[in-house]
Rosetta silent file (secondary structure, phi, psi, omega in degrees, C-alpha in Angstrom):
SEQUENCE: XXXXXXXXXXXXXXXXXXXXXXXXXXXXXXXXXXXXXXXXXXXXXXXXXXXXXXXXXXXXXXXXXXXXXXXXXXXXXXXXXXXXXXXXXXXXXXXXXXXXXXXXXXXXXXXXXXXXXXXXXXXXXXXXXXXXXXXXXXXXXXXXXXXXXXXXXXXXXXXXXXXXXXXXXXXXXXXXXXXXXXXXXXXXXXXXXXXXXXXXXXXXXXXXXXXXXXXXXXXXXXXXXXXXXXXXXXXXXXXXXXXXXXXXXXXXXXXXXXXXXXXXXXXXXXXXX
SCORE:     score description
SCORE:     0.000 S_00000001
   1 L     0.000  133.733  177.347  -45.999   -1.833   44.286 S_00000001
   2 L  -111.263  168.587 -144.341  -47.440    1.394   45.071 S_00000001
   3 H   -35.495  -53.494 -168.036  -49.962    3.612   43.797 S_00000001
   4 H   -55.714  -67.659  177.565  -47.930    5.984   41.824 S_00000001
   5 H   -40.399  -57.000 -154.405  -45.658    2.747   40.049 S_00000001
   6 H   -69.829  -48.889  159.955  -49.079    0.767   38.756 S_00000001
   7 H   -15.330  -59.022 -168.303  -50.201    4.496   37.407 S_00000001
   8 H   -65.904  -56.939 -154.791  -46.554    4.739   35.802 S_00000001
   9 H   -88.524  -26.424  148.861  -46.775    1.511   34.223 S_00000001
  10 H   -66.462  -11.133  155.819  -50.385    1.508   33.456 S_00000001
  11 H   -87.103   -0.823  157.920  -49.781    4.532   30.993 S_00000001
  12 H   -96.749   -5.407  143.313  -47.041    3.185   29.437 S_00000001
  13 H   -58.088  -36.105 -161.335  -49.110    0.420   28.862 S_00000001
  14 H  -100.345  -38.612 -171.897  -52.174    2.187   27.331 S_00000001
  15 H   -65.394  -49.629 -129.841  -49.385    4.594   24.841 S_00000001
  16 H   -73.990  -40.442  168.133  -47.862    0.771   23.696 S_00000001
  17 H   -24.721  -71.975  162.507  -51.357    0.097   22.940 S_00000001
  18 H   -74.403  -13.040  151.372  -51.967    2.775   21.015 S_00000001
  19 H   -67.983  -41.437  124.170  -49.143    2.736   19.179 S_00000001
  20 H    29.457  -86.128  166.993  -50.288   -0.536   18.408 S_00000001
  21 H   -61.245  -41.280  167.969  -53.430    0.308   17.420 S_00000001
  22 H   -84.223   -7.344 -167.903  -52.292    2.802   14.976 S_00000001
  23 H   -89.208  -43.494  179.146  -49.436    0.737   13.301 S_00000001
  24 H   -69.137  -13.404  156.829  -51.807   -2.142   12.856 S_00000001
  25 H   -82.009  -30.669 -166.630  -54.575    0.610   11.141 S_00000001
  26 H   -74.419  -12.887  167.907  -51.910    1.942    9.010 S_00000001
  27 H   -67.172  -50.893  177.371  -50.810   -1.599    8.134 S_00000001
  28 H   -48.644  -50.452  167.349  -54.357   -2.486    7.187 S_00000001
  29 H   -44.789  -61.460  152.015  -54.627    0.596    5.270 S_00000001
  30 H     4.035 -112.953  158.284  -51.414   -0.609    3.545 S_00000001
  31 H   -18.481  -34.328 -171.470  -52.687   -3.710    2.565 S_00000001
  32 H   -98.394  -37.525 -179.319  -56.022   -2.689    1.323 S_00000001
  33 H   -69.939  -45.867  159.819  -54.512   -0.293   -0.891 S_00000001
  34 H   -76.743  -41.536  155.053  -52.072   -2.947   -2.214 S_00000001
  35 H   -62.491  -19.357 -173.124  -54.687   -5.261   -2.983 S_00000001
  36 H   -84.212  -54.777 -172.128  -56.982   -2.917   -4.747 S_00000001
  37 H   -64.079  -34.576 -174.861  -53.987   -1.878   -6.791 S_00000001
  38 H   -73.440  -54.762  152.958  -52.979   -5.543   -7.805 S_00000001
  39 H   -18.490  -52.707 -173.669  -57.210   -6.193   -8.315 S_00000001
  40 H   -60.456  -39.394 -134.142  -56.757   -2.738  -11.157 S_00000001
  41 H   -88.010  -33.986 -152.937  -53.077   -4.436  -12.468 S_00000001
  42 H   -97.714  -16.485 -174.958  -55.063   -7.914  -12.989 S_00000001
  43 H   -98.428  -37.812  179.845  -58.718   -6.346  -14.641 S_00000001
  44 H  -121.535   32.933  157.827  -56.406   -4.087  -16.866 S_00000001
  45 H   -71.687  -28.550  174.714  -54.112   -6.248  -18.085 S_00000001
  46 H  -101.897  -18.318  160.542  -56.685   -8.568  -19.169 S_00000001
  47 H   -35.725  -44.120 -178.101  -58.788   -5.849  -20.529 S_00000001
  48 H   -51.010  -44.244  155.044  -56.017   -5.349  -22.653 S_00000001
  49 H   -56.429  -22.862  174.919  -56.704   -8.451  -24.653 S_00000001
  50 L   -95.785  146.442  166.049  -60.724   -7.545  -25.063 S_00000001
  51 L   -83.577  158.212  -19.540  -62.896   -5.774  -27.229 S_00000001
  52 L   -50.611  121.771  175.680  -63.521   -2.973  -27.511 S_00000001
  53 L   -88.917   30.774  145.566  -59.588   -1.541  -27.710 S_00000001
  54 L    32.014   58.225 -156.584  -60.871    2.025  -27.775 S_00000001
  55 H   -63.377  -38.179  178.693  -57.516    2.855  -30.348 S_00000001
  56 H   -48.307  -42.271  177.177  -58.423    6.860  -30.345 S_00000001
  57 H   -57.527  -35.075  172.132  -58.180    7.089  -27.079 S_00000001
  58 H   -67.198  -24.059 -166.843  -55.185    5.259  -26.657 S_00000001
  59 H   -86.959  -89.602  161.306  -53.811    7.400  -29.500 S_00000001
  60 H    -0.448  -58.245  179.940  -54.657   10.500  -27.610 S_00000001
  61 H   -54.249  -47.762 -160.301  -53.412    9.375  -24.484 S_00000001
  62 H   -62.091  -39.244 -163.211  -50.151    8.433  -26.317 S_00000001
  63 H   -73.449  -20.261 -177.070  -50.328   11.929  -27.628 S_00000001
  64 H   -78.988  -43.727 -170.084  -51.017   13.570  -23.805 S_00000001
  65 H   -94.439  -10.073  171.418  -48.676   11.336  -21.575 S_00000001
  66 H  -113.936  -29.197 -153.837  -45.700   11.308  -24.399 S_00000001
  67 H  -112.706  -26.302  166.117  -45.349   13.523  -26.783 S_00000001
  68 L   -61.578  -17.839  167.928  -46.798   16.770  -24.194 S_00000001
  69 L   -86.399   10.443 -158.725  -43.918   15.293  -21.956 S_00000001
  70 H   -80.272  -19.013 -175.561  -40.818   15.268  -24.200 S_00000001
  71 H   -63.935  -60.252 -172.063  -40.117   19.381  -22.764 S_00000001
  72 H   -41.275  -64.404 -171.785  -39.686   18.297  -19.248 S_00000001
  73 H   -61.794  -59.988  167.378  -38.166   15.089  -19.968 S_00000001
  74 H   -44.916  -68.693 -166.336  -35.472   16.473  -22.311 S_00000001
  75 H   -65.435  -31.694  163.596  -34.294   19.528  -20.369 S_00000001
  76 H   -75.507   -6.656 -176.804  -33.849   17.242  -17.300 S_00000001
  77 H   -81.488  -53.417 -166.657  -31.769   14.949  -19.420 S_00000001
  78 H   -62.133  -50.363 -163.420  -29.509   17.594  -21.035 S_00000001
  79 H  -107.525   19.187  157.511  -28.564   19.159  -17.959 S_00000001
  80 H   -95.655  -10.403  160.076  -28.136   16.042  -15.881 S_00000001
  81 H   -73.248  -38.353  155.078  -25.723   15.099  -18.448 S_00000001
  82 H   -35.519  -66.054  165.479  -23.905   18.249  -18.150 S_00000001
  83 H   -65.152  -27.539  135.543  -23.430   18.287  -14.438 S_00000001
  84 H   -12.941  -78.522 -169.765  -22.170   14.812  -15.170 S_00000001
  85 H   -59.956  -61.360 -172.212  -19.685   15.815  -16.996 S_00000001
  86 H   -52.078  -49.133 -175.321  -18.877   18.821  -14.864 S_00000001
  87 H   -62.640  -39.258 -176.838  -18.827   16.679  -11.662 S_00000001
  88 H   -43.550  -68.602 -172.848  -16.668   13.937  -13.350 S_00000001
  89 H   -37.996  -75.856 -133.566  -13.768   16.806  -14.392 S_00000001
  90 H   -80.889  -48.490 -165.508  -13.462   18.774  -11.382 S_00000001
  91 H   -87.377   -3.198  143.580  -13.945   15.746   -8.779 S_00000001
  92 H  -136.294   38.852  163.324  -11.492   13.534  -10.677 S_00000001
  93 H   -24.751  -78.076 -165.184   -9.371   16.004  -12.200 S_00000001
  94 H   -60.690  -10.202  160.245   -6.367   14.177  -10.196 S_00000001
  95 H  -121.540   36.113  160.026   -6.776   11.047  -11.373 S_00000001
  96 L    78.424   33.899 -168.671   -7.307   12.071  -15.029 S_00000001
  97 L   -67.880    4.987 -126.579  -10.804   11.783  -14.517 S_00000001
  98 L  -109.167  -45.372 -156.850  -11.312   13.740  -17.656 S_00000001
  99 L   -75.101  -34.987  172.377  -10.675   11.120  -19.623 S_00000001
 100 L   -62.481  -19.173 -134.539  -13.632    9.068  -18.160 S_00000001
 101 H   -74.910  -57.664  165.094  -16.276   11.746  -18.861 S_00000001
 102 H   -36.059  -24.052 -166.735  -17.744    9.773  -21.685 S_00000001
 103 H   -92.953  -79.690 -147.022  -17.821    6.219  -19.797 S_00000001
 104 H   -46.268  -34.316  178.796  -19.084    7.941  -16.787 S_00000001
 105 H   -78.326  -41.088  167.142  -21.699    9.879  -18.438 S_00000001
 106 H   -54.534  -42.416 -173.366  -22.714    7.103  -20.859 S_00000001
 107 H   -73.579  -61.430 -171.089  -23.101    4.270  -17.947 S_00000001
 108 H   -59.953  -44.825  152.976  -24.786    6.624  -15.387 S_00000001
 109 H   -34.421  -87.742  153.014  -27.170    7.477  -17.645 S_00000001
 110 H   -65.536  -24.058  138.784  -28.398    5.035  -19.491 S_00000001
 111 H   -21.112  -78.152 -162.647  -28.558    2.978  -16.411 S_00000001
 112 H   -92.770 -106.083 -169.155  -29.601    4.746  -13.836 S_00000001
 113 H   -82.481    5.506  176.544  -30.539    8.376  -13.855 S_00000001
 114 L   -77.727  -52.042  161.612  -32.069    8.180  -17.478 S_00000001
 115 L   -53.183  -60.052  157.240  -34.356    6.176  -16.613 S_00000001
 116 H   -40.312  -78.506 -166.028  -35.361    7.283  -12.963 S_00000001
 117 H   -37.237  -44.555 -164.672  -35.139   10.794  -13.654 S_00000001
 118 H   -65.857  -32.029 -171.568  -37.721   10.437  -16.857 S_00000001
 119 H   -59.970  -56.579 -179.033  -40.151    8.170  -14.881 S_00000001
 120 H   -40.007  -34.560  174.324  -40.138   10.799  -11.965 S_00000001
 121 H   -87.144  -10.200 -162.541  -40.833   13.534  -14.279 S_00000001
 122 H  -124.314    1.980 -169.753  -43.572   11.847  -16.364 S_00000001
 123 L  -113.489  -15.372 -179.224  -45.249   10.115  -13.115 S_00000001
 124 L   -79.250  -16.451 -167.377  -45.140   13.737  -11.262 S_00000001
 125 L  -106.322  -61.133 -172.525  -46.806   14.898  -14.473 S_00000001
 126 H   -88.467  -25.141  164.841  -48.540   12.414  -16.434 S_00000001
 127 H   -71.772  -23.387  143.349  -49.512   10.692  -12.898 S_00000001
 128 H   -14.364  -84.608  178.502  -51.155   14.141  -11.678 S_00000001
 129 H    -1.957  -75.292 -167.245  -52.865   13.875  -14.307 S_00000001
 130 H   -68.159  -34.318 -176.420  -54.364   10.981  -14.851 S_00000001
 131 H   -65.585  -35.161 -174.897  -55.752   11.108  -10.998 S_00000001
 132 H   -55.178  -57.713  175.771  -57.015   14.449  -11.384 S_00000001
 133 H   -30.935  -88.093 -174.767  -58.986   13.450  -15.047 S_00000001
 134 H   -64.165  -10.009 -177.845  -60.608   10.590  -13.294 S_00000001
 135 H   -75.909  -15.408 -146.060  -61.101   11.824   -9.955 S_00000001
 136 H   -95.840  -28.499 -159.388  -62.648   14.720  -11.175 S_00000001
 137 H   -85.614  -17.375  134.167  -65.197   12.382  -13.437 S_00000001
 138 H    -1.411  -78.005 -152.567  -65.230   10.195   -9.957 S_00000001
 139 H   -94.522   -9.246  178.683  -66.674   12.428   -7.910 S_00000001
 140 L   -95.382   -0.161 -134.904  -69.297   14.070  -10.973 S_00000001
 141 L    18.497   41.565  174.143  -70.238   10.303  -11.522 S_00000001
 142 H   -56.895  -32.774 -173.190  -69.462   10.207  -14.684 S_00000001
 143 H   -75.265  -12.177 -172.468  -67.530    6.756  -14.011 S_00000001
 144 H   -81.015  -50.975  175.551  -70.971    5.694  -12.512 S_00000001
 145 H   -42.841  -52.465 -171.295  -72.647    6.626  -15.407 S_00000001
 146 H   -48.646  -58.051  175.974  -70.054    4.681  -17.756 S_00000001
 147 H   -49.832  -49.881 -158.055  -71.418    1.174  -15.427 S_00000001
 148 H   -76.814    2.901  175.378  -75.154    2.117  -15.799 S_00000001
 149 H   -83.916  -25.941 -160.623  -74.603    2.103  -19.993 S_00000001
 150 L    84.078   50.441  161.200  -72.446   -1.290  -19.198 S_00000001
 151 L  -111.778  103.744 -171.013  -69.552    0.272  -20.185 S_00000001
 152 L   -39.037  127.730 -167.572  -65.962   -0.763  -18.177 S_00000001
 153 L  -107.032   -1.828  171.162  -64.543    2.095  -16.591 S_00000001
 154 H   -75.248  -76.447 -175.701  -61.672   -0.272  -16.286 S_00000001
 155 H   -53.193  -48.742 -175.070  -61.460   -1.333  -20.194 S_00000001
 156 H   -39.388  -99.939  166.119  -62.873    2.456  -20.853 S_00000001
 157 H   -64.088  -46.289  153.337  -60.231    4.285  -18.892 S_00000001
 158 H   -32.452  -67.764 -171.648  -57.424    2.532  -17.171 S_00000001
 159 H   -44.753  -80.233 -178.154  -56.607    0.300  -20.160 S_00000001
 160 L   -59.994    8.835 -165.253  -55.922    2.895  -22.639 S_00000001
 161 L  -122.015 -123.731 -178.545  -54.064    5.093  -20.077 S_00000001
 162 L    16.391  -71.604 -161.453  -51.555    1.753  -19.144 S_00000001
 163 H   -69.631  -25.450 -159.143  -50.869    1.119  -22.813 S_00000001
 164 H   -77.770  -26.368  174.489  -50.118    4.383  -23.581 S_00000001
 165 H   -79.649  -47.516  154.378  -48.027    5.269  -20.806 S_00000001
 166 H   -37.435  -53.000  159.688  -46.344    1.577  -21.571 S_00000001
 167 L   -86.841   -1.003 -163.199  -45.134    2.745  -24.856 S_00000001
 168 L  -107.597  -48.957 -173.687  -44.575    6.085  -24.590 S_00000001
 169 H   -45.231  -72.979 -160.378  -41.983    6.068  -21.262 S_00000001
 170 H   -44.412  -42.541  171.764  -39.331    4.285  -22.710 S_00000001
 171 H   -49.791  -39.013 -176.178  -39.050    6.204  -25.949 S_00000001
 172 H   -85.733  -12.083  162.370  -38.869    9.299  -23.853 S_00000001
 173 H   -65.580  -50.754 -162.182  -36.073    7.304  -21.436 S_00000001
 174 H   -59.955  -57.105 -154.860  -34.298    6.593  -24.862 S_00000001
 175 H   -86.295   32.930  146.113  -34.382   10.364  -26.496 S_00000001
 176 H  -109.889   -9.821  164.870  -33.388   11.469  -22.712 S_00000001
 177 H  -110.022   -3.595  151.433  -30.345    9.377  -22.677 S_00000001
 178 L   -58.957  -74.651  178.618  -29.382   10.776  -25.730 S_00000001
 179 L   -73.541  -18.764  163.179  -29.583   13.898  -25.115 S_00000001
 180 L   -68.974   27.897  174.202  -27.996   13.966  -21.368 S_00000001
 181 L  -120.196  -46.723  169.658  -25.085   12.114  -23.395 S_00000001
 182 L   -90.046   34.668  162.169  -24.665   15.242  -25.635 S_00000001
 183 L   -98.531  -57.686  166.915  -25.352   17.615  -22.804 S_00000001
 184 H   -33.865  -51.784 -176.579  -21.608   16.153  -21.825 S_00000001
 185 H   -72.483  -16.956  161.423  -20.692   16.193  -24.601 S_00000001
 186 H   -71.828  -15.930  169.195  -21.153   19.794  -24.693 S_00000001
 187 H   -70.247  -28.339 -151.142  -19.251   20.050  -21.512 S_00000001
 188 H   -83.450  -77.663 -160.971  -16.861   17.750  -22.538 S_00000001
 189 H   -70.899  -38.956 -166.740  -15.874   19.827  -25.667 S_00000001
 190 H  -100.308  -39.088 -171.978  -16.588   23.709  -25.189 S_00000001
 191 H   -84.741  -58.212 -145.478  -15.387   23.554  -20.945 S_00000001
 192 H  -101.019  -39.297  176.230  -12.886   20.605  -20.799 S_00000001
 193 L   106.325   17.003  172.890  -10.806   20.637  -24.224 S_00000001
 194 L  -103.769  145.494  178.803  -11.907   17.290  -25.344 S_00000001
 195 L   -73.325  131.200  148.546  -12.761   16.249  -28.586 S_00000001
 196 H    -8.854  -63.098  141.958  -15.878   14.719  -29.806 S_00000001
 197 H   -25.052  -88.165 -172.814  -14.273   11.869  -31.396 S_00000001
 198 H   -22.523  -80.735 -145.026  -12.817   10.901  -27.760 S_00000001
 199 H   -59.175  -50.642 -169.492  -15.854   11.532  -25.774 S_00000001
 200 H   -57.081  -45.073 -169.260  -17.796    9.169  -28.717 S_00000001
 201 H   -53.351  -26.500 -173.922  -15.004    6.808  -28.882 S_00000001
 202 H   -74.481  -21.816  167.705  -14.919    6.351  -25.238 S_00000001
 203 H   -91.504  -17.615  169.924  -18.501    5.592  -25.174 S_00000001
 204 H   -83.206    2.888  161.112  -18.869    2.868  -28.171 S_00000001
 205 H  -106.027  -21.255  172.422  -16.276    1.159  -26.185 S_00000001
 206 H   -66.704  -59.505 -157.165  -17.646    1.215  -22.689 S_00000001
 207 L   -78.586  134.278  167.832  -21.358    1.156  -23.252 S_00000001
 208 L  -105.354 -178.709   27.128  -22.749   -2.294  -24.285 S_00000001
 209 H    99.641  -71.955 -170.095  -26.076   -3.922  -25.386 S_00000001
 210 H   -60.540  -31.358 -173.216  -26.866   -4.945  -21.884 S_00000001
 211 H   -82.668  -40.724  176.181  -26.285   -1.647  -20.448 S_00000001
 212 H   -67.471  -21.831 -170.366  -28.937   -0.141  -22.723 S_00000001
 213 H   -91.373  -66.775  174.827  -31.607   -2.903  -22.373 S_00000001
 214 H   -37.399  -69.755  178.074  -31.654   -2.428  -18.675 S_00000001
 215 H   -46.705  -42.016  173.862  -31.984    0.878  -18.728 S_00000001
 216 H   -87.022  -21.829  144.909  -34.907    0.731  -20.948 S_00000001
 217 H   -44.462  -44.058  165.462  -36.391   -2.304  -19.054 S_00000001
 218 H   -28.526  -71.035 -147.045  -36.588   -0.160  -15.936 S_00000001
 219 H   -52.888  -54.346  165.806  -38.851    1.939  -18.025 S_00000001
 220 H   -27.654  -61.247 -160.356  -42.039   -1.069  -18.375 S_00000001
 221 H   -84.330  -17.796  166.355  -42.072   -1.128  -14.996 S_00000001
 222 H   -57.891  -83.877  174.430  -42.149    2.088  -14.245 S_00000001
 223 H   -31.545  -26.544  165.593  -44.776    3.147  -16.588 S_00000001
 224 H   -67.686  -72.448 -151.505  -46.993    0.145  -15.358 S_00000001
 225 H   -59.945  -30.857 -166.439  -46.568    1.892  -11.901 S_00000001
 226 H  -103.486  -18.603  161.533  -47.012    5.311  -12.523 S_00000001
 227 H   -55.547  -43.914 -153.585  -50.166    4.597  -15.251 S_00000001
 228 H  -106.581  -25.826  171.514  -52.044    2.219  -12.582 S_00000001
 229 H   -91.812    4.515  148.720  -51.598    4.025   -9.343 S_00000001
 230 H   -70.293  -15.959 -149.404  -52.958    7.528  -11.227 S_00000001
 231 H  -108.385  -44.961  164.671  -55.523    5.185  -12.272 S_00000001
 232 H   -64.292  -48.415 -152.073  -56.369    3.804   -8.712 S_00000001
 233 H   -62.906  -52.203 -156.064  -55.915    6.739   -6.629 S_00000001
 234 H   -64.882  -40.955 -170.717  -58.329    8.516   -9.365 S_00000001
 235 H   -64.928  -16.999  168.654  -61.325    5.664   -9.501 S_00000001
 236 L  -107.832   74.575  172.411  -61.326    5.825   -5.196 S_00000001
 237 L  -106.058  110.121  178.443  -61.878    9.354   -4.761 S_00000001
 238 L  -124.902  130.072  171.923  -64.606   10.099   -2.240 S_00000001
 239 L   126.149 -159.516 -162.883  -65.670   13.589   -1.411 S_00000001
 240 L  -112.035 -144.822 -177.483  -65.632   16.798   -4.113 S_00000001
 241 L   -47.045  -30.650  169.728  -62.742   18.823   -5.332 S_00000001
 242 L   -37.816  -53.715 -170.621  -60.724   18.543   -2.018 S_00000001
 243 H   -79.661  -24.829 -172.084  -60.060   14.607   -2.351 S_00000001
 244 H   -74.377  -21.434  179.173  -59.344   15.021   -5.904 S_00000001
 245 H   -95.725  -14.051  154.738  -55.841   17.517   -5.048 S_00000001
 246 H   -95.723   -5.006  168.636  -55.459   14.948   -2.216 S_00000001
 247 H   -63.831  -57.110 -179.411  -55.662   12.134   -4.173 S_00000001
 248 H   -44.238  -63.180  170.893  -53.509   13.652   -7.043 S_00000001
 249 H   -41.939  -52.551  178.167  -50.886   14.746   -4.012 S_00000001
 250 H   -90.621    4.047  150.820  -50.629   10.926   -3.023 S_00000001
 251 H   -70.694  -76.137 -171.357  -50.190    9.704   -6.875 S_00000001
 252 H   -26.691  -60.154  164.296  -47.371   11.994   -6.913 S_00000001
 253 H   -55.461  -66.818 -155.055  -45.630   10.341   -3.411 S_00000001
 254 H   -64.217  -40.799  171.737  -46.847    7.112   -4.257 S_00000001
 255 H   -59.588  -51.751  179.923  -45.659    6.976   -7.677 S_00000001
 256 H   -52.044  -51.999  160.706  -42.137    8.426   -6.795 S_00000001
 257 H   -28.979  -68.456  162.365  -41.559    5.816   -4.201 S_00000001
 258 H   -47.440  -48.915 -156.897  -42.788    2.990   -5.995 S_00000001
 259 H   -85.615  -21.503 -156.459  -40.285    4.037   -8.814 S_00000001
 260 H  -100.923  -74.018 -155.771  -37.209    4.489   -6.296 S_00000001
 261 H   -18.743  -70.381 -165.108  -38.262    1.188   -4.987 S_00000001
 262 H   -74.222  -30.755 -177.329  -38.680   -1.046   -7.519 S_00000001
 263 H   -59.698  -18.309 -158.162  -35.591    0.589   -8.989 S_00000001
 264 H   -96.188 -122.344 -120.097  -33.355   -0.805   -6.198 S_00000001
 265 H   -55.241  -27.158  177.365  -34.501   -4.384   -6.811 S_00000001
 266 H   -22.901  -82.645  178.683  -34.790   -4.110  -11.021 S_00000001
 267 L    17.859  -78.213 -172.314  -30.919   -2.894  -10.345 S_00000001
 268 H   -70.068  -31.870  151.968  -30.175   -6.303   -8.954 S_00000001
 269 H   -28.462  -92.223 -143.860  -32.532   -8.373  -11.385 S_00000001
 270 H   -83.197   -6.782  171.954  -30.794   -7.232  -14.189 S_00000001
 271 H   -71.160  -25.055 -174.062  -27.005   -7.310  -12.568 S_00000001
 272 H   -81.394  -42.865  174.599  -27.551  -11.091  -11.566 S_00000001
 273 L   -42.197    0.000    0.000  -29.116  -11.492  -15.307 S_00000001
């Protein structure tokens, strides 16, 4: 073999290396990140169960991560029901799709994009949030402070931020599949020529029990997901104001993911159920 060849092949040796080297830190990284987060899911779940339950806060929260989110949530509902509707007509106009607009809108919905869509919107929002709030008291040490009284920055913060976000999603998945069902139905009625009566009837006979409980199942885990990694991201914050907008930035990804993720396998959970 001459000079030039063991050259060639020792640098294609040394990049496989280093690709290597980096897939195995970002695996590690991974990993460390997913353990830390299952460590938070397991201290503030049982937290949950301990005193102090710190109800104002939780009340507060409920009032910050639900009821400041219903504008958001709502206006993406209504007009993804709409465009439902619209999309239904016109792309299966020839096979009378018109007639469907109610199943199709009803199904997809509570399924599907009522849920996803509302998580997405309340974890881009109320998951901001939450990292920014604690990162910012992170990085002041206020959360340090919280330890040297002996106070849990876990039970303190996390906890009441979980349940509140835990009760609060679904209701806003429910009164967002409502209204995306009468954003159709305004399409339905004032665009398409159909009556109200149809468009209901067609949905008390399609949508069932099962279709609604799924759809609002979705919603637990979501709200577990997008409460505890705002909750993580914000309690590892190292550095000043910087890491707190990149921390906040990687709640946002990480939450959205996690939600399209887990949404795939729910899916199949509750279709084998």
């Amino acid at each position: 073999m001459t000079v030039g060849n063991e050259t060639t092949v020792f640098y294609r040796n040394l990049r496989w290396l280093r690709f290597v080297d980096a897939f195995g830190r970002k695996g590690s990284t991974a990993l460390d990140y997913l353990g830390g987060l299952a460590e938070l899911t397991g201290q503030a779940v049982a937290s949950v169960f301990r005193k102090p339950f710190y109800t104002q806060e939780i009340l507060h929260q409920m009032d910050e991560t639900g009821v400041k989110s219903l504008g958001i949530t709502n206006v993406t509902a209504l007009f993804t029901g709409m465009v439902l509707a619209l999309q239904t007509a016109y792309s299966l106009a020839a096979f009378g799709g018109k007639l469907f607009i109610g199943r199709v809108v009803s199904l997809s919905l509570v399924r599907e994009l009522g849920p996803v869509l509302t998580a997405l919107m309340v974890g881009g929002r109320v998951g901001a949030g939450i990292t920014a709030e604690i990162g910012s008291m992170t990085v002041t040490e206020q959360v340090d402070a919280l330890r040297a009284m002996a106070v849990s920055p876990i039970q303190r913060l996390v906890t009441p931020r979980l349940i509140a976000v835990f009760f609060m999603l679904p209701i806003l998945t429910a009164l967002a599949d409502l209204l995306g069902i009468l954003g159709g139905l305004l399409i339905a009625v004032y665009e398409l020529s159909i009556t109200a009566s149809f468009y209901f009837n067609s949905i008390w006979n399609q949508l069932r029990i099962a279709d609604i409980a799924s759809g609002l199942g979705k919603s637990f885990f979501f709200a577990a997901e997008i409460a505890l990694i705002g909750c993580y991201n914000g309690l590892n914050v190292k550095g000043g104001a910087a890491a707190v907008g990149v921390a906040t930035t990687k709640t946002v990804v990480a939450a959205s993911i996690s939600i399209l993720v887990s949404d795939f396998f729910l899916t199949k959970l509750f279709l084998a159920l």
